[in-house]
Every structure is written in structure tokens, then in C-alpha cells.
N, C-alpha and C positions, 0 to 999 in steps of 0.2 A: 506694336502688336505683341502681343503674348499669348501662353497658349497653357490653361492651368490641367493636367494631368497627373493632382492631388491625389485622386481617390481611387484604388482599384476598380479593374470593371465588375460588374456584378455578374457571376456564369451563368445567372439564369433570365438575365435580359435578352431571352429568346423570341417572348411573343405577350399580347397581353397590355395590361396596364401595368407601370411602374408600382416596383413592392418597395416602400424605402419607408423609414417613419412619419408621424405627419407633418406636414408644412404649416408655416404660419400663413394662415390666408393671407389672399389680395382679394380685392373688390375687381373685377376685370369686365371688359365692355369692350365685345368684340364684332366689330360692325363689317358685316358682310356674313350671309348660312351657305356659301357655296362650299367649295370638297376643303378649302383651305382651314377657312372660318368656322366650318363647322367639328370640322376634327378634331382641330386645334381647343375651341370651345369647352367639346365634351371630355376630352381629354383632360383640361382643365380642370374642369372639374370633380370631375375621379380624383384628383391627386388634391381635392380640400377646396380650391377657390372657387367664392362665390360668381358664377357668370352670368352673363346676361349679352345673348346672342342678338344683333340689330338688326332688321334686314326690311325692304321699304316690299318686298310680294307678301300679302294679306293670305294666301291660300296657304303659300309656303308654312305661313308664321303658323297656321292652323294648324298646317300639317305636324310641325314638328313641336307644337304645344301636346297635341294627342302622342307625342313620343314616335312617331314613324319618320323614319327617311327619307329625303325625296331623290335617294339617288341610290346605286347598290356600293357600299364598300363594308367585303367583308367584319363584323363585327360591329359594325357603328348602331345597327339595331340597339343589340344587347346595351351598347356600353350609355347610349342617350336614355334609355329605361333604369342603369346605372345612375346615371347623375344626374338625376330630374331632381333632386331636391334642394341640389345649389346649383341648379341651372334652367336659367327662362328665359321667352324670347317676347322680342320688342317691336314696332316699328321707329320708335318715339330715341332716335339718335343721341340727341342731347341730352334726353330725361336719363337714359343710361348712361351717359357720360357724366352726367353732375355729381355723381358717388363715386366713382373709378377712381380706382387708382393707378390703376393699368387699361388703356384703350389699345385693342389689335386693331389696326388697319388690315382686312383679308380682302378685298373687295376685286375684281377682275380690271387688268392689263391689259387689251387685246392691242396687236397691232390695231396704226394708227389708220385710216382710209389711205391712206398714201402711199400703204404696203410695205413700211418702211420704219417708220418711227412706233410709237407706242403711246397708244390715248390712255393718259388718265387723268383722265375726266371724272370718273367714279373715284379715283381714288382723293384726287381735290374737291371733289362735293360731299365725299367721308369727313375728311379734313376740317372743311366750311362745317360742315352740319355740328361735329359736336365742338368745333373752340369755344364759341361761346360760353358754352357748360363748362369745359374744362376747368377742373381743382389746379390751382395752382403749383402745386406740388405731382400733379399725376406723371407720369410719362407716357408720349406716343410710341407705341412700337410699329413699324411699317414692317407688317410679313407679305404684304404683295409683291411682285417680283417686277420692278421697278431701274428705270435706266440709271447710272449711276448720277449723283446729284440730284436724286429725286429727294431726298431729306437733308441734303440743303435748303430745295427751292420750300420743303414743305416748310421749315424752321423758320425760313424768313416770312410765310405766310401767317405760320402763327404770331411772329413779332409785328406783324402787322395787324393782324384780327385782337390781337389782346396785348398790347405794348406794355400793359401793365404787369405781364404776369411771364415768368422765364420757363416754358414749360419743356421739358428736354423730352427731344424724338431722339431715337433709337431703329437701327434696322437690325430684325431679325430674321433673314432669311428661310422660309420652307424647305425640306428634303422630302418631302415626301413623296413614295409611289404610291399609284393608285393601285388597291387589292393589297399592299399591304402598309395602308397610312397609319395606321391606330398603333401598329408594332413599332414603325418609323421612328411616329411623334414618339413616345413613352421610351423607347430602346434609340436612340439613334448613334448612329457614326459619329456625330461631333453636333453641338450647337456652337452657332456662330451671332455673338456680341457685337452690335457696330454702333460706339456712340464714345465721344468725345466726355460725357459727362459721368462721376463718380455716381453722384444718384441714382443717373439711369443702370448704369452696370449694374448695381447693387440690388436694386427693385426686379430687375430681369434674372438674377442670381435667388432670389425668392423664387420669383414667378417658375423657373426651373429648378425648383430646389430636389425633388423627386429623382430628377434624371442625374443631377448635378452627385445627388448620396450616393446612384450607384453607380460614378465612377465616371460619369462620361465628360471626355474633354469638352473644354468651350474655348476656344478662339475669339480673344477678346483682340477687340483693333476698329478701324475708323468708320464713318458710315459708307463713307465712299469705297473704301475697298472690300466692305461686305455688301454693298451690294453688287459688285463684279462677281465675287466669290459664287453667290450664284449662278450669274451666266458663265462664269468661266468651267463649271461645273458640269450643266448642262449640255455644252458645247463638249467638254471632252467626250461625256456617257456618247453626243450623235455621233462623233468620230469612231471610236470603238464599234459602233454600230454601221458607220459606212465604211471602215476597212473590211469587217470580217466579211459584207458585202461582195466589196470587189475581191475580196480572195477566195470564196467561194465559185466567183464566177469564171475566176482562172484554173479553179481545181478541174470546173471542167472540161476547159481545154487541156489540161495537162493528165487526166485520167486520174488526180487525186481525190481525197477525201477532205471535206472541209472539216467534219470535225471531228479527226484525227489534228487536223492542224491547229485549229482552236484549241484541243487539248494538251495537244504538245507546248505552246505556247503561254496558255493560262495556267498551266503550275508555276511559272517565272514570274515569285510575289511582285517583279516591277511592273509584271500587265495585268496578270488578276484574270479570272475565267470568266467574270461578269461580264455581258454585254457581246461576248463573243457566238452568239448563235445569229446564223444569215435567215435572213427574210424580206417582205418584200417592202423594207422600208418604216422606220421609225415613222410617229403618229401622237396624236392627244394633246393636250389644250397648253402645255409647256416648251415641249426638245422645238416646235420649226417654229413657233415666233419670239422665241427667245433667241435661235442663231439668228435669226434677221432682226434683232434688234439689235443684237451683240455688234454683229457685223454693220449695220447702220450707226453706232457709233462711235465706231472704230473709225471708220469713214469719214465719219461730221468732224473728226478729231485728225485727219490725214495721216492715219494709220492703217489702213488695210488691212483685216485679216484674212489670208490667202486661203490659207487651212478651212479656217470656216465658214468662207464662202463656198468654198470648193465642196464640203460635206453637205451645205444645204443643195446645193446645185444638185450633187449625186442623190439624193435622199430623192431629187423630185425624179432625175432620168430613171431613178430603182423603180416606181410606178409604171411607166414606160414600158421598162424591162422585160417587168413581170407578165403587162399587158401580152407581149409579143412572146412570151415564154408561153401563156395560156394558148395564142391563137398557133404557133406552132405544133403544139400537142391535141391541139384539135384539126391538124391535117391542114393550116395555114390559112380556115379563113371560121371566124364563130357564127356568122349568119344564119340564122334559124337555126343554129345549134342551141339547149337547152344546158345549162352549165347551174351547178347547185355550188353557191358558196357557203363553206359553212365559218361562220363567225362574218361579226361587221364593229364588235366593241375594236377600238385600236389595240386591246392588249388584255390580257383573262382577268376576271376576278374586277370586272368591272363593266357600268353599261352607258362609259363615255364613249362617244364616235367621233368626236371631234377631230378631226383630221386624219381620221382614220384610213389605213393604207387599201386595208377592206374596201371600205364603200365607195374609194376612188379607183379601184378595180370594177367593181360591181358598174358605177357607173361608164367608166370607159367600155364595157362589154356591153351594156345595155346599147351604148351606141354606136357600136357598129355590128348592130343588128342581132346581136345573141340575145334570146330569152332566159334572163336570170332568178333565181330560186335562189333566197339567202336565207340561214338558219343561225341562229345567238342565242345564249342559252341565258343572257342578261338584256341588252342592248336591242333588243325587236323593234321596241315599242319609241326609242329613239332612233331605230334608222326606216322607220317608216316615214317615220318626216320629211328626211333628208334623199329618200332614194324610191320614191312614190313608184315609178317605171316595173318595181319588182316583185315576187309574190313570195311569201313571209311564212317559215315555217319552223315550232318550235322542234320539231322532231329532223335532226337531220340524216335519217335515215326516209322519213316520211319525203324530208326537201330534197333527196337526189332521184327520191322516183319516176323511172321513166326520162333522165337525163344524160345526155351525151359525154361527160363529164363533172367530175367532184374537182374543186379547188379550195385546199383547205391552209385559210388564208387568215386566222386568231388561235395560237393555242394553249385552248381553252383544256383542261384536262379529259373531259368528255369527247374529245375528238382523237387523241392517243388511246382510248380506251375503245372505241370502234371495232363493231362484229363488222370485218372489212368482207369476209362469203357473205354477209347479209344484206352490207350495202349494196353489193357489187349484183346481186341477183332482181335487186329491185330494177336495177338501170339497164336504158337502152346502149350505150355504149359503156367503155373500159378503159376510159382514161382518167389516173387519180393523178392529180398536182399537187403535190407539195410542198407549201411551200413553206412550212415552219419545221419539217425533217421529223414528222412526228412516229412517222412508220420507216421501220425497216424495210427495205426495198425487195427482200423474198420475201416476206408478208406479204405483200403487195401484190407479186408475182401470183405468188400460190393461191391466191384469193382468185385471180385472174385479173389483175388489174397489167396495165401498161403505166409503169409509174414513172412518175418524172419530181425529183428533188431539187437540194439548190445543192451546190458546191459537190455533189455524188457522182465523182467519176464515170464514165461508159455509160452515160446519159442515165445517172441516178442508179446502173446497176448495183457498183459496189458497196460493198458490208464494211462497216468501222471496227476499229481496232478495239481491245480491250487495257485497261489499267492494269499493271501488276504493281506490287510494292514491294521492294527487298525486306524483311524481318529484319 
């Protein structure tokens, strides 16, 4: 492994697409338009190469021939109206692979039916669909997030489907968050190289040439330990995410502040302030079946990993938690109580719900007996699907009228921003949950609310600390 950190970073790799000179195009053919495949795509494109997005939904393909998204993440509107001119979409796998030079595999991982291992089935029927076409000279890059030895078994599939032709796979891991993927792809923390072969290096050092000018490291090393490198990734961020948990939940036994503690802590560059705000449990289509795969094959390998079993386990009691944190502040039972959630995306600035810690509240209240009101300022129209039982309102000020309490449970910036005397006058009762810390607890007071936080000492009364800095 090596780790090339040639080129200054660039200071204004803030936000945005990559500003660098131009690139020598690639021909690229990237099969899968979900959040991965598509990003990654348009991105692509911006920065010179000719793309061409595969994807086997015929509406979808419509959809984003007409240039519209079929999903919300900040900026990707603009940036697909950006890069229509070297970028077009397919159903026809192969026909787009017979030109590439570069094929992404982005296509979905989910756990397997087993609850344990990880199907990919879509990602070897990616694989199948375009060998055939494949230029002998192309490279496969696998960006799906994949158990490790998935680009072995995939190498030896192509030496099988085309014996005649050496065609070198490549794993390149995803970092990206959802709401802020476009910055991620173009600006990122590091790209990570996994391929035993010069060619491939070399082609994937193109294909990132933009990020590579301004300055960002790449982590060149084997396929196998990049594709750990992602789950081991993942797996840190949910730990991060279930400490500041349980030390929030001892703050309140001990009458402290959580994030007084969080902040005292994440100025110490060895822990980093990222990741340290308590809530009611990580969420979204990555952090919990990547620890259960991680941890599944750790397992299959007679390794146990203790830590992250232990944080997936906690992640699920944090639902729980939350549930009985709700039904306490409603006087110990929700039953024909009316309770307005507002948020159901797992996380702002996007209107995925998949596993979202939201609508697994939502749903647990629904059934034991409380009538739920949820309110998303992205995400409505995907957790009506998932959460039928509820009644759906864009206005959350509209969705707490006439309810016994507010739990505000995605934060979303519009819910920090809350005229709390305006909420609080529409409702039949006075109890606000909080459970993403977005208000200050005499705000809350003063409003008339009876507020209840996470980790805020004297049952969420206490006020946090301020930052000073010595000159």
C-alpha cells in the first residue's frame, strides 16, 4: 500500500464541482442510477468524461433523460442539467459497455434474506450483463460496497465468461453522504485504489484526475483491503455515533450536559467533533447493514467483532429507548394520545427513509395505540409508503395541531428555526421531545413547552457551555 500526497490541497475545495484543468477523457459506463451511480455519473461528467448511465427502470431512464432526479440530493438537479451533453442514459448494458473504457459497478448490496450475509445478485448480474461487451483493455471498477473478496470472486467470473481476454477489476470504494454527496464525490477526504494491476491504477488516476490536481490523497493498496476499508469506515462513524449515545444517557443521570462533553472532547484532533451529537439512533441504506455484514464476516472467518456487534445491538436498543423516553413524557402511556413527528428522512438534506430511526418511532407509537401525525420537508411522499397507519403533513406547525405532544425526531434546519409560541398555541398539550437537541431548553420553557432533551442534565433543564479562545 501507499499513500500518494504529491499535491497540495486545494483551499477552495469547499463545495461544488472540482475546479482543476481539463482531463483527458474516458469513455465510462456506469451501470446502476441509484444515489451511488448516479452521482458518481454526473460528477463524471462535469469533470470531461463521456458517460453513459445503465439502469434496467424504463420510467426512471425517462425520468432522467428529461434531466430531473428521481430522488432529492442537494445540487444534483443543477449539476445533471450541467452534464447532459456528455452524459446519457441506457437500459441496453452491454451496448454501453462495448465502448468503455471504464465500467462502475454502483448497483445495490442489501443484506442477504438470511439477515446476515449480503446478496449480490444485482451486482453479478451487472457483471454477467456487460463481460461480453467488454473491450479487452477496459477496467471494472466495483464502487458497490461489497464483502471483502467480492473482486476476487468477480475476476474469476470474468476469466471465465471471456478466458480470452485479461480484463482488470478494481475496487473503488464510496464516501459519500447523503445531502452532501456532489461536495464529497468532487472535494473528498481521500480516494481509495484497490487493484493489484498497473493499468488499472493508472486508468482510475485519469478517471480522478480533477480531484487528484487538487491535491487529494489516494490510497493505492489491494482489492481486498479496500474493500474492508469501507466497512471498517462505516463501522467506526456507527460507534462514534453509539458512544456519544450512551454518554448522553449517563449525563442524565449524573445532572451533566452532553454537549458540553462532546465539545470538550472533539477539539482532541484524535476524536474529531464529527459524529458526536446524541440522537435517537443512526439510519439509511449504509451504517446497519454494513455493521451486519462486517460483523457477519468476521464471524464466517472466527473472528468476532465484539465492538461491532455490540454498537449494532445498541443502535437497535436506542429505538427502544427513545420509544419509552416518548411514552414517559407523555405521562407513561401514548394511547389515544396524538403525538406530531416532525421528520421521517433518516438524516436532513435528503428524502431517504430507509431505516430510518424516525419512522421506526413513528411506527412503534402507532402501535401502542397513539395517533401519529408526521411532517418532512423532503421524504412525505416516501414514508407514506412505508408508514400507511399515519396522517401526513407538509406544514409542521399545521402537523402538531391539536396534539398532545411534538417529537422532533430528523434535524432538518427548518425545525431549529421554529416559531416554538406558535407551535405550542396550536396544541392541545405541552410536551416537546427532543430529540436531536435543536432547542435550547428555556426557549422551550418560555414558549411553555415541558421540554425533554437527550444527554441535558435536570431532565433537559440545563443550558450548555460557551467556547472561548485564548488570543
Amino acid at each position: 500500500m501507499h499513500v500518494d500526497t504529491s499535491f497540495p490541497r486545494s483551499p477552495s475545495a469547499a463545495s461544488g464541482t472540482a475546479q482543476a484543468t481539463p482531463v483527458e477523457s474516458l469513455r465510462v459506463c456506469v451501470v446502476g442510477t441509484g444515489y451511488v451511480g448516479l452521482v458518481s455519473g454526473a460528477c463524471l461528467a462535469t469533470f470531461g468524461h463521456t458517460v453513459c448511465c445503465v439502469d434496467t427502470d424504463a420510467a426512471r431512464l425517462a425520468q432522467l433523460a428529461a434531466g430531473q432526479a428521481p430522488f432529492h440530493e442537494p445540487g444534483l438537479q443543477a449539476l445533471l442539467a450541467q452534464g447532459l451533453e456528455r452524459l446519457r442514459f441506457s437500459p441496453h448494458a452491454a451496448e454501453a459497455a462495448a465502448d468503455a473504457e471504464v465500467v462502475i459497478v454502483a448497483v445495490g448490496t442489501p443484506l442477504a434474506h438470511d439477515g446476515v450475509g449480503t446478496d449480490l445478485s444485482q451486482l453479478l448480474a451487472a457483471v454477467q450483463a456487460v463481460a461480453p461487451a467488454l473491450p479487452a483493455s477496459a477496467v471494472l471498477v466495483l464502487k458497490s460496497t461489497s464483502p471483502v473478496g467480492t473482486g476476487d470472486a468477480v475476476a474469476t467470473l470474468l476469466r471465465e465468461l471471456r478466458p480470452e481476454a485479461d480484463i482488470a477489476v478494481a475496487c473503488n470504494p464510496e464516501f459519500l453522504r447523503e445531502g452532501h454527496a456532489i461536495s464529497d464525490f468532487c472535494h473528498p477526504d481521500r480516494i481509495v485504489f484497490g487493484t493489484d494491476s498497473a493499468h488499472a491504477e493508472a486508468v482510475l488516476r485519469r478517471l480522478h484526475a480533477a480531484q487528484l490536481q487538487a491535491g487529494v490523497p489516494v490510497v493505492a493498496t489491494t482489492r481486498r483491503t479496500a474493500e474492508l476499508v469501507k466497512y471498517a469506515a462505516n463501522a467506526f462513524l456507527a460507534t462514534k455515533l453509539a458512544f456519544i449515545n450512551e454518554i448522553a444517557d449517563l449525563c442524565e443521570c449524573l445532572d451533566t450536559q452532553v454537549e458540553d462533553v462532546a465539545l470538550g472532547i472533539g477539539l482532541d484532533p484524535r476524536i474529531g467533533a464529527q459524529y458526536l451529537r446524541p440522537g435517537p439512533g443512526y439510519g439509511g441504506s449504509c451504517l446497519p447493514k454494513d455493521l451486519v455484514a462486517l460483523a457477519g464476516t468476521a464471524r464466517a472467518h472466527g473472528m468476532p467483532l465484539a465492538i461491532v456487534e455490540a454498537v449494532a445491538q445498541l443502535n437497535e436498543d436506542r429505538k427502544v429507548r427513545m420509544q419509552r423516553k416518548i411514552t414517559e413524557a407523555c405521562g407513561g402511556d401514548v394511547r389515544s394520545r396524538a403525538i406530531a413527528l416532525l421528520g421521517a428522512a433518516f438524516k436532513p438534506d435528503t428524502d431517504d427513509v430507509r431505516a430510518s430511526p424516525a419512522l421506526s418511532l413513528a411506527a412503534a407509537l402507532l402501535a401502542a395505540g397513539a395517533t401519529v401525525r408526521l411532517s418532512d420537508p423532503k421524504a412525505l411522499e416516501r414514508a407514506r409508503t412505508v408508514l400507511p397507519g399515519a396522517a401526513f403533513f407538509a406544514d409542521p406547525v399545521e402537523c402538531a395541531a391539536g396534539c398532545d405532544a411534538v417529537v422532533i425526531a430528523t434535524e432538518w434546519p427548518v425545525y431549529a428555526q421554529l416559531d416554538l409560541h406558535r407551535l405550542r398555541a396550536g396544541m392541545r398539550g405541552a410536551v416537546l421531545i427532543d430529540l436531536r437537541n435543536l432547542h435550547a431548553p428555556a426557549a422551550a420553557r418560555a414558549a411553555g413547552f415541558t421540554y425533554v432533551g437527550l444527554g441535558r442534565g435536570k431532565g433537559g433543564l440545563g443550558e450548555t457551555a460557551t467556547l472561548t479562545r485564548t488570543p
